[in-house]
C-alpha positions as CSV (number, residue, x, y, z in Angstrom):
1,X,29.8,24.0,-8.1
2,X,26.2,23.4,-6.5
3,X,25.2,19.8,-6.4
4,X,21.2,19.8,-7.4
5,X,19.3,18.8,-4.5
6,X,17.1,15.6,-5.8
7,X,20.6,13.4,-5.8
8,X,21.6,14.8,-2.6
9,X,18.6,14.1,-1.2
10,X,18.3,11.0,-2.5
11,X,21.6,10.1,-1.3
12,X,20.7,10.9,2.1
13,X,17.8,9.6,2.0
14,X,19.4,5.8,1.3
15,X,21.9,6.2,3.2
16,X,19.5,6.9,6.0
17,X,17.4,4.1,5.2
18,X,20.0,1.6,5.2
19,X,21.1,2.7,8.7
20,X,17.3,2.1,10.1
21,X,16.9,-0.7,8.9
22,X,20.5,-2.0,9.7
23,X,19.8,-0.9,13.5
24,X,16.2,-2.2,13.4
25,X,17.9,-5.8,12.6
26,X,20.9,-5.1,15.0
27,X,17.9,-4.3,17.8
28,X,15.2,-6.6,17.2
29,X,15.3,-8.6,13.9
30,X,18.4,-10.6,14.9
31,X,17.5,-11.6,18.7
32,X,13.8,-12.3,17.6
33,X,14.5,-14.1,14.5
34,X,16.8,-16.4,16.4
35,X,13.9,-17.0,18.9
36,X,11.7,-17.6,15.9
37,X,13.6,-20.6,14.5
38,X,13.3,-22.0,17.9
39,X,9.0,-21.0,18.6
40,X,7.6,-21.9,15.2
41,X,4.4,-20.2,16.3
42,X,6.3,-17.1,16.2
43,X,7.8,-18.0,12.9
44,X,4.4,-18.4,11.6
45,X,3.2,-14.9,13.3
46,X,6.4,-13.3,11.4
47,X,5.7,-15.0,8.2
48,X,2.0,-14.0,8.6
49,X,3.1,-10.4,9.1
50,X,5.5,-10.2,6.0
51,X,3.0,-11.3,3.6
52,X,0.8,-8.4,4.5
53,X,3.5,-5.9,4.8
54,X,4.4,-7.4,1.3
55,X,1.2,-6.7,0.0
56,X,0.8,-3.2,1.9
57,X,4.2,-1.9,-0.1
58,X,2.9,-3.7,-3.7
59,X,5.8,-5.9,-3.3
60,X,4.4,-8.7,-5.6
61,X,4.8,-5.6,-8.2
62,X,7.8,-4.3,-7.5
63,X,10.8,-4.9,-6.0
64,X,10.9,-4.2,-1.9
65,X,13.5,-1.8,-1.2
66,X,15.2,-0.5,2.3
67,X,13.3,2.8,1.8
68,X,10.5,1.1,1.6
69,X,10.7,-1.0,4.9
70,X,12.6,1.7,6.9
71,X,9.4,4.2,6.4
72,X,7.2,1.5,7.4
73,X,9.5,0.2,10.2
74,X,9.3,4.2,11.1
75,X,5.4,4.2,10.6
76,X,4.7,1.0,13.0
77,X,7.0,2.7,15.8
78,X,5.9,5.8,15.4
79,X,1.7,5.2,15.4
80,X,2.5,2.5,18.5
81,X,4.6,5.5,20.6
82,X,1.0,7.3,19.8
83,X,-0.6,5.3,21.3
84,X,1.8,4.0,24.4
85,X,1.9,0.5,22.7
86,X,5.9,0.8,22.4
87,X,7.5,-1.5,24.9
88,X,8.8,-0.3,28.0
89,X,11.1,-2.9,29.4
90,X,12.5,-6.2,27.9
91,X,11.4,-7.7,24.4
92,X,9.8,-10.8,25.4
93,X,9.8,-13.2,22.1
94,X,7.3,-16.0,24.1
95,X,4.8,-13.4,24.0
96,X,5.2,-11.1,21.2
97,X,2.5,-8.2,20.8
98,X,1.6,-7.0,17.1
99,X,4.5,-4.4,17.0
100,X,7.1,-6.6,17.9
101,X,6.0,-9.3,15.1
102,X,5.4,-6.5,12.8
103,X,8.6,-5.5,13.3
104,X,10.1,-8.7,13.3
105,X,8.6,-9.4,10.2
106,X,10.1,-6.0,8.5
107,X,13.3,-7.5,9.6
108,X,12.9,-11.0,8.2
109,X,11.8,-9.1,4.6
110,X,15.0,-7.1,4.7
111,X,17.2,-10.2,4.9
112,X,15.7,-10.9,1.4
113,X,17.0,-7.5,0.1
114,X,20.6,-7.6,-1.2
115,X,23.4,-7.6,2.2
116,X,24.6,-4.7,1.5
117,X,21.7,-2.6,2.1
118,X,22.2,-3.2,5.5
119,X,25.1,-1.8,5.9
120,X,25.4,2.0,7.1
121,X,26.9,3.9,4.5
């Protein structure tokens, strides 16, 4: 029996979203967020930078989902590695550029979305 492509992709496609994300938070979000409750400039930056990815995705509309913030996770990283704005050594929190607090902020809007989209399936 053939299984019609839209659910498998579909399928995949979560499942691969969920993993993104779920490193994304395992890489940065959870380091940086804990060095966000500590620098509340840098909470502010991240909190900043979640509202406007909110309103980039229409997320006063409809719901965010991990879809959602993987491919934009995916778009910040990939447009920065364009243009050699990816760090090369150590995250440093004290003195975050915009693609760390961007991503950062993608990280603190995923801890909104329901735990178990986190979680690798």
């Amino acid at each position: 029996m053939r299984v019609p492509y839209p659910q498998v992709a579909t399928g995949t496609a979560v499942s691969a979203a969920r993993s993104r994300l779920a490193l994304l938070t395992a890489s940065v979000g959870a380091p940086g967020l804990a060095a966000a409750r500590v620098r509340p400039g840098l909470l502010a930056l991240v909190d900043q930078h979640a509202a406007a990815i909110r309103d980039s995705l229409d997320g006063d509309r409809r719901p965010l989902t991990p879809a959602a913030l993987a491919g934009y996770a995916e778009g910040v990283r990939d447009t920065a590695g364009a243009y050699g704005l990816l760090p090369a050594g150590a995250v440093d929190f004290a003195a975050p550029d915009w693609v760390l607090v961007r991503l950062l902020a993608v990280c603190a809007l995923a801890r909104t979305l329901d735990p178990r989209y986190l979680d690798p399936a």
